[in-house]
C-alpha distance (Angstrom), angle and dihedral (degrees) to the residues before:
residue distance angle dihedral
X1 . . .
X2 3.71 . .
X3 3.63 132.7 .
X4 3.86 96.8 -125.1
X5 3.89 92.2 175.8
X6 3.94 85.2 62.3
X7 3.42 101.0 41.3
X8 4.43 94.0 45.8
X9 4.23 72.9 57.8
X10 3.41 95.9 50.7
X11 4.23 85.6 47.9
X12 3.78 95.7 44.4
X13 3.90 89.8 45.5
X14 3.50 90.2 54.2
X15 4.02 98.4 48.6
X16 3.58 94.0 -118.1
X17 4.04 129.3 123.8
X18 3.69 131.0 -138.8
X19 4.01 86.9 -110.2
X20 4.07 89.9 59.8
X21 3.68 89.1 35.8
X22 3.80 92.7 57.1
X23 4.01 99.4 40.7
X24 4.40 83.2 61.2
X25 3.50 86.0 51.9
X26 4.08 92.8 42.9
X27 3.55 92.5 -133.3
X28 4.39 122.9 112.4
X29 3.78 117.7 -91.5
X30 3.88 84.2 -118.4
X31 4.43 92.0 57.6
X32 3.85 83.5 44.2
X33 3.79 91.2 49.7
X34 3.94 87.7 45.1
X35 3.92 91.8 48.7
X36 3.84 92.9 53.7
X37 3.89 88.5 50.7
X38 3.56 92.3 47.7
X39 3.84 88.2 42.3
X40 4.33 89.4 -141.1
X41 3.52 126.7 119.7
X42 4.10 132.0 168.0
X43 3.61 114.4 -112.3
X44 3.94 99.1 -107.3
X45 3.72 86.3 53.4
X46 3.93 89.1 53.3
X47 3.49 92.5 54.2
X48 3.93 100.4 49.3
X49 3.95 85.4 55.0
X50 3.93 93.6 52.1
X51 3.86 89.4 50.8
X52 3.95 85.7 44.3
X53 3.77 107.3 40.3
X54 3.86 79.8 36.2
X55 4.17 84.7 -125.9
X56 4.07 110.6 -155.0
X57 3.69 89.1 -177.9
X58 3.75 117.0 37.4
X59 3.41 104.4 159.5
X60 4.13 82.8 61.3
X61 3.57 89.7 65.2
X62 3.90 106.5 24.7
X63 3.42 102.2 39.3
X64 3.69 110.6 39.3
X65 3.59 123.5 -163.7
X66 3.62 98.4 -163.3
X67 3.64 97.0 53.1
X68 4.02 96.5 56.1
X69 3.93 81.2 44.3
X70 3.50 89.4 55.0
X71 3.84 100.8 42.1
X72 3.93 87.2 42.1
X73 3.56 91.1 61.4
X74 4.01 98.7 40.0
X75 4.17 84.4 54.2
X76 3.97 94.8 43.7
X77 4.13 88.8 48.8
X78 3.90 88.3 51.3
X79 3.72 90.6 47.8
X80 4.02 92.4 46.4
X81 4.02 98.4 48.4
């Protein structure tokens, strides 16, 4: 899941606006908005927005630790009660 707080940063920091952001990934500013909420986005879609953020760090933002922490621990609370 992706860390959509970081990567509206990364967006803001570099000028840009969800509208822009979605018309280099050829998808509608209201899909893009809808990915970001959802925090999922396909691998070819990842990769245009490290070239275009200009992403140092992907895995910060694309792979986020705290979120399979966080779903890990939801699932092994169900599983113990």
């Amino acid at each position: 899941m992706v860390r959509s707080d970081l990567l509206r940063g990364k967006i803001a920091e570099k000028g840009l606006n969800i509208r822009k952001v979605a018309e280099v990934l050829g998808i509608t500013p209201k899909t893009m908005s809808d990915k970001l909420k959802k925090g999922v986005f396909n691998t070819d879609e990842a990769e245009k927005l490290v070239s275009l953020l200009e992403i140092e760090n992907p895995g910060r933002i694309f792979f986020a630790e705290k979120v399979a922490h966080d779903v890990t621990s939801t699932e092994m609370t169900k599983t113990w009660n």
